[in-house]
C-alpha positions in Angstrom: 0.0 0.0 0.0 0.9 4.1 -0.5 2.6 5.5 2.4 3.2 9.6 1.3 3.9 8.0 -2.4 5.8 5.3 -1.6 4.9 1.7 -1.7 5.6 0.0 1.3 5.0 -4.1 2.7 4.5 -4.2 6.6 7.7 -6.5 6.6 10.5 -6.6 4.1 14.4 -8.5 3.7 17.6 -6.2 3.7 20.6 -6.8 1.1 22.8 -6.7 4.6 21.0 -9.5 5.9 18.4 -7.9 8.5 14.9 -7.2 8.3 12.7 -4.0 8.4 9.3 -3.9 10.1 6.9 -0.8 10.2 6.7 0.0 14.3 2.7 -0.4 14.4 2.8 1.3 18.3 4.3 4.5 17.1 1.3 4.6 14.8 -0.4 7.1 13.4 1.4 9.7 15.0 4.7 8.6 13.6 5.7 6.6 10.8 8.8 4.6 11.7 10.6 1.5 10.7 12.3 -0.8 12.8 15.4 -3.2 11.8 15.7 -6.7 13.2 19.6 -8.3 12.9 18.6 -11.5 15.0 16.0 -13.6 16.3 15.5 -12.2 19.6 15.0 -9.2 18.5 12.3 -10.8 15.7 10.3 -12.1 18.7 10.3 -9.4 21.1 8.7 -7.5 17.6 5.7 -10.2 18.2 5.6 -10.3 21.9 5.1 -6.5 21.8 2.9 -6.1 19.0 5.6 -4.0 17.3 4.2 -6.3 14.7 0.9 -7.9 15.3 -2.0 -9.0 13.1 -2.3 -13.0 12.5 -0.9 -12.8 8.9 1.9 -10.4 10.0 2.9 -12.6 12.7 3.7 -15.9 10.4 5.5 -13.5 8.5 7.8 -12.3 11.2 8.4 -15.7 12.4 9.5 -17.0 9.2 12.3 -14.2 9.0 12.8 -14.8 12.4 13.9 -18.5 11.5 15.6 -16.9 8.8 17.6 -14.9 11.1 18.2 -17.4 13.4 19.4 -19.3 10.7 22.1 -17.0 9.5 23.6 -16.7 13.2 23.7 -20.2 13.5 21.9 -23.1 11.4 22.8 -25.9 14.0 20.2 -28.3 15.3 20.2 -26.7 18.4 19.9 -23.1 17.4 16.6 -24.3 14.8 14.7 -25.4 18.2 15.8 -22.8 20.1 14.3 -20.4 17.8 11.4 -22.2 17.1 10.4 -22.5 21.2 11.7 -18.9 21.5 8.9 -17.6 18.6 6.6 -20.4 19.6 6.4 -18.7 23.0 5.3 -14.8 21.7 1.8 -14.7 20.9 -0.2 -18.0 21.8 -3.8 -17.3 20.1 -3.0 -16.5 16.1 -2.8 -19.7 14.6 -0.2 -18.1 11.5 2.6 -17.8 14.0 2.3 -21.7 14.7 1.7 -22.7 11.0 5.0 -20.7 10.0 7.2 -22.0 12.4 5.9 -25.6 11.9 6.5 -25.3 8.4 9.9 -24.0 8.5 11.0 -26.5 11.2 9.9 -29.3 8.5 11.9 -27.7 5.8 14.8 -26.8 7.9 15.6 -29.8 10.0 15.3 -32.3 6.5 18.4 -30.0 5.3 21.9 -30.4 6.2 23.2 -27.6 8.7 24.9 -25.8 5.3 21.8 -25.5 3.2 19.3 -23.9 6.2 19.9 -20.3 5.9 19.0 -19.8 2.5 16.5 -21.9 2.4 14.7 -20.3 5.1 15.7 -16.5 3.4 13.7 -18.0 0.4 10.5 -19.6 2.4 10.2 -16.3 4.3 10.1 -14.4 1.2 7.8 -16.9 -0.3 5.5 -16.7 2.7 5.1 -13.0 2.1 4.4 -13.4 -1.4 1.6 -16.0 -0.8 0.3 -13.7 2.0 -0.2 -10.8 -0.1 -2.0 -12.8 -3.1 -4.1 -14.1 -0.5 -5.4 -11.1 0.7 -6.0 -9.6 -2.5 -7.9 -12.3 -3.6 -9.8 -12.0 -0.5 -10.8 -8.5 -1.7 -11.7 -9.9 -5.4 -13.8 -12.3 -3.7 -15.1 -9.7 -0.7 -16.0 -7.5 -3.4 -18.8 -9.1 -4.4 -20.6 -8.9 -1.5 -20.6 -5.0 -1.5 -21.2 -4.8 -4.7 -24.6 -6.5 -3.5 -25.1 -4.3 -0.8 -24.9 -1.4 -2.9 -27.1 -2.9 -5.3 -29.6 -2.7 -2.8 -29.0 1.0 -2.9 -30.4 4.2 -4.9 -27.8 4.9 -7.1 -24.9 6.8 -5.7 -26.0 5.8 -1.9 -23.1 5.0 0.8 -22.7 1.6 1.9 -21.5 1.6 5.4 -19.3 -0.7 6.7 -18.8 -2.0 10.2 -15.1 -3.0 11.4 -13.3 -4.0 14.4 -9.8 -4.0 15.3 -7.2 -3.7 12.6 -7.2 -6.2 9.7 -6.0 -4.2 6.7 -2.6 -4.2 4.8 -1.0 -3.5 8.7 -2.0 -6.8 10.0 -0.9 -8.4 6.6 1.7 -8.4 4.5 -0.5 -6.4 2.0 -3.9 -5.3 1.2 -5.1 -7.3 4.3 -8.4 -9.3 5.0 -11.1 -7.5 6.0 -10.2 -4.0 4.6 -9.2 -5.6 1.3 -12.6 -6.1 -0.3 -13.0 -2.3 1.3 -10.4 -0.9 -0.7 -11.2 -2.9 -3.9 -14.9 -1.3 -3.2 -13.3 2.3 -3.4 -11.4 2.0 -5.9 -14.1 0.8 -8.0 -15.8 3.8 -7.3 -18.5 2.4 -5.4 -19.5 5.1 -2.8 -18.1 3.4 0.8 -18.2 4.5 4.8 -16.1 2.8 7.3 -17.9 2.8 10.8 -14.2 2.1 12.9 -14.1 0.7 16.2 -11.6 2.0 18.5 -11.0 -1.7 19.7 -10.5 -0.6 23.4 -7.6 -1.6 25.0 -4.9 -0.7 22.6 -7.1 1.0 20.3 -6.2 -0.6 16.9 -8.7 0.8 15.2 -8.2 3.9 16.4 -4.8 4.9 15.8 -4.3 1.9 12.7 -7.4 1.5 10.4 -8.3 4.9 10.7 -4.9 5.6 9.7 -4.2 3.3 6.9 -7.9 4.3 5.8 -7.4 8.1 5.6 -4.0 7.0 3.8 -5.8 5.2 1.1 -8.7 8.5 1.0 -11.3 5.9 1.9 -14.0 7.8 4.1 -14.6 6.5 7.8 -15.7 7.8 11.1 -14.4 6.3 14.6 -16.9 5.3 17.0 -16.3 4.1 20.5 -16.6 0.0 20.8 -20.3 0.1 22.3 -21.9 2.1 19.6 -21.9 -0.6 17.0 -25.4 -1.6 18.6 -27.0 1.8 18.6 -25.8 2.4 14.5 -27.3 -1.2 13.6 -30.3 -0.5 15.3 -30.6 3.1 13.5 -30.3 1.3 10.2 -26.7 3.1 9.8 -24.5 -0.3 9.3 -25.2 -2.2 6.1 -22.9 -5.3 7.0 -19.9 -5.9 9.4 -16.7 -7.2 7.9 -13.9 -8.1 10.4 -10.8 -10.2 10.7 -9.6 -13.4 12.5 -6.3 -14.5 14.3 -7.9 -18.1 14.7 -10.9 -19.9 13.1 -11.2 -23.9 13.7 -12.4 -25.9 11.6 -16.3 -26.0 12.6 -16.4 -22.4 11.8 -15.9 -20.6 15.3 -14.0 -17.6 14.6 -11.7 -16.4 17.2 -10.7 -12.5 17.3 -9.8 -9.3 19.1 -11.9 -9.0 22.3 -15.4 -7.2 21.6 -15.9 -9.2 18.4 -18.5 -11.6 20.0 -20.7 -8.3 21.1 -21.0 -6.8 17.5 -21.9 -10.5 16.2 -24.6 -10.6 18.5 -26.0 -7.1 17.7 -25.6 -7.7 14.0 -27.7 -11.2 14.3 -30.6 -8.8 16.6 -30.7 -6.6 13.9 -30.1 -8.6 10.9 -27.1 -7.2 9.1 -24.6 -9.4 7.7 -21.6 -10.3 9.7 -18.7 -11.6 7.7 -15.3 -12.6 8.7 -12.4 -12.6 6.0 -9.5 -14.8 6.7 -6.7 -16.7 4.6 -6.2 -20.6 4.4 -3.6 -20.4 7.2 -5.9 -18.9 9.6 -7.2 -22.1 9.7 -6.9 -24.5 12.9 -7.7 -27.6 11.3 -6.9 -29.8 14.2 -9.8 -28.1 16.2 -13.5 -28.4 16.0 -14.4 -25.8 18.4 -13.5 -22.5 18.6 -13.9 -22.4 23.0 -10.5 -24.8 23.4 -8.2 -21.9 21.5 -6.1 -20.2 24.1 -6.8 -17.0 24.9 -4.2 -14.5 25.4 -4.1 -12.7 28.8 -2.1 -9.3 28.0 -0.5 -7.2 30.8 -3.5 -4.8 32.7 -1.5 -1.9 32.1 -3.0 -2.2 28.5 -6.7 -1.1 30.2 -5.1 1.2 33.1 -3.0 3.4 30.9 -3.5 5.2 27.6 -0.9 6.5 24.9 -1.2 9.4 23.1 0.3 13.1 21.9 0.2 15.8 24.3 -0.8 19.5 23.4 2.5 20.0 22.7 3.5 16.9 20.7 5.1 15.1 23.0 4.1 11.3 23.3 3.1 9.7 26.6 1.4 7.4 28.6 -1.3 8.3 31.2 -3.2 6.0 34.0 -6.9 6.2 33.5 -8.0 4.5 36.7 -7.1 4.3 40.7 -3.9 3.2 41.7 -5.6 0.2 43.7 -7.2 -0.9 40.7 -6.5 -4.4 39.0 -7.9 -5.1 35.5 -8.5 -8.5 32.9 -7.1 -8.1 29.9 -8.5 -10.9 27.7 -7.4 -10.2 24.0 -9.3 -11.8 22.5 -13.2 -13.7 22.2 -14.8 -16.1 20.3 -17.4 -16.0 18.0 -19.6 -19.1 17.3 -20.1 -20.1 13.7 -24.0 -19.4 14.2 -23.6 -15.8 14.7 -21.4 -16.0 11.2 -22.8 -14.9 7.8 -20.2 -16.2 5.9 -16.3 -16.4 5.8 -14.3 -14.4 3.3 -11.5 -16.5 1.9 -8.9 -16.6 -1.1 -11.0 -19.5 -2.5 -14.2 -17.8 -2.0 -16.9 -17.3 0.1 -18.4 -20.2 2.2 -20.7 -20.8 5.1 -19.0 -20.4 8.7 -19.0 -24.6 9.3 -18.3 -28.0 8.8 -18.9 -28.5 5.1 -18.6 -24.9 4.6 -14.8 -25.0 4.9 -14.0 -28.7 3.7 -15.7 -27.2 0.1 -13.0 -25.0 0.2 -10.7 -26.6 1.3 -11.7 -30.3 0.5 -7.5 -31.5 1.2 -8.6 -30.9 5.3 -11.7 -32.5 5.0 -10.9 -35.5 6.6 -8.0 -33.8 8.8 
């Protein structure tokens, strides 16, 4: 995606040998870019959500093998990375499915061959990612094409996110704000409703930013108003992402997910999830034994921002004496699902729904 001009992947190789992330907490007030020589450094990037976004994760892992790799491509050093990026992040099923594939590769190649051959998954990785996601959008597309259908000519469709799951959380174009940005740049008139996805506001300070980048319209809403616009008629469907969906269709994703679904089934809009193939947990069959992550409470006690003057800062928002839960994430049952949003099309949120998609994990 366009970044002032410039194209720009969330993650990207170096000639000398490192890696260069985009720092998502500096966002949107400030547009920086991190470098990563090593593997620790690679997964204190996911364990702080320097990078975060299920997509964005596998990535990162995969050049963090990569990395890991070109210190040291001994048995020993291939499962200490592995149980080192293993350990980051335990809900988003891409981190997992990365680092299981690139132990596979790795560890059926002699200790001389591992380095480049982990450079060149990473970067294939990537690649699939961001064909993924813009087929997502191809196939998304139709569905607001529908909506607007349903339209005078000319009239807005609005849209209903939550959390972050454009190009940021991806390696491009993302999966929810992909059919989005196809939508807009078919000229088919579009509003973004954006969730500020309370605790660390990913919506607020990401899709709105990566939004406004792209000149797609939107107006942020605090997380409890997505009832009151579907019940005023002002949401035409929800699209949002997923860090994990089983195979049964239960969709796992950033906490407050599982409230819009249930407003959006009260109400009747369409609530869709888009998610690539390696979202997929096909060794569950329901969504309640994912993990969930429990994140540090000073997540909900503190807020960062930009001071009056420009300077940025964190600020506690409640009592000292104060403890707070910081579940990250909830899950959605496939019931309250219109449909899922994938690269081979769209499909009912179950069962049979997936293994027509993806008939090679039917019987998995």
């Amino acid at each position: 995606m366009l970044v002032d001009g410039k194209s720009y992947r969330t993650i990207w190789p170096n000639a000398d040998g490192s890696v260069s992330i985009i720092d998502q907490t500096r966002l949107p007030h400030s547009f920086e870019v991190v470098t990563l020589h090593a593997m620790p450094e690679a997964a204190h990037a996911i364990k702080t959500m320097v990078v975060r976004g299920a997509p964005l994760i596998g990535a990162t892992a995969a050049y963090g093998m990569a990395l890991a790799m070109q210190s040291d491509p001994s048995d020993a050093s291939l499962a200490t990375a592995y149980d080192t990026l293993h350990a980051t992040r335990p809900t988003a099923v891409n981190l997992h499915w990365a680092l299981d594939d690139a132990r596979t590769r790795l560890s059926a190649l002699p200790p001389a061959e591992r380095a480049a051959s982990a450079w060149a998954r990473a970067a294939e990785v990537c690649d699939e990612d961001v064909a993924l996601c813009e087929a997502i959008g191809d196939n998304g597309l139709s569905l607001i094409q529908a909506a607007a259908a349903k339209k005078k000519p000319g009239e807005t469709v609005n849209i209903l996110t939550h959390c972050n799951a454009g190009w940021l959380a991806t390696v491009d174009w993302g999966t929810s704000h992909a059919p989005i940005f196809k939508a807009y740049d078919a000229g088919i008139p579009v509003h973004v409703w954006v969730d500020e996805t309370r605790p660390r506001n990913q919506g607020a300070s990401l899709s709105c930013w990566e939004l406004g980048r792209h000149g797609v319209p939107h107006t942020l809403v605090v997380d409890n108003a997505g009832g009151h616009l579907m019940q005023r008629g002002q949401v035409d469907l929800c699209i949002v992402g997923t860090d994990r969906t089983v195979a049964n269709g239960d969709v796992c994703n950033k906490i407050g997910t599982y409230l819009k679904a249930l407003a959006a089934a009260a109400h009747k809009v369409p609530f869709y999830v888009a998610l690539p193939g390696p979202t997929i947990d096909w060794t569950l069959n329901d969504g309640f034994a994912i993990p969930i992550e429990e994140r540090p409470e000073s997540e909900v006690t503190e807020m960062w921002g930009k001071t009056p003057e420009g300077a940025l800062t964190r600020v506690r928002i409640t009592p000292e004496t104060t403890p707070a839960a910081n579940p990250a994430f909830d899950v959605t049952p496939a019931a309250l699902v219109t449909a899922l949003i994938t690269e081979r099309g769209i499909c009912s949120a179950s069962t049979e729904g997936l293994a027509g998609l993806y008939p090679e994990h039917a019987s998995a």
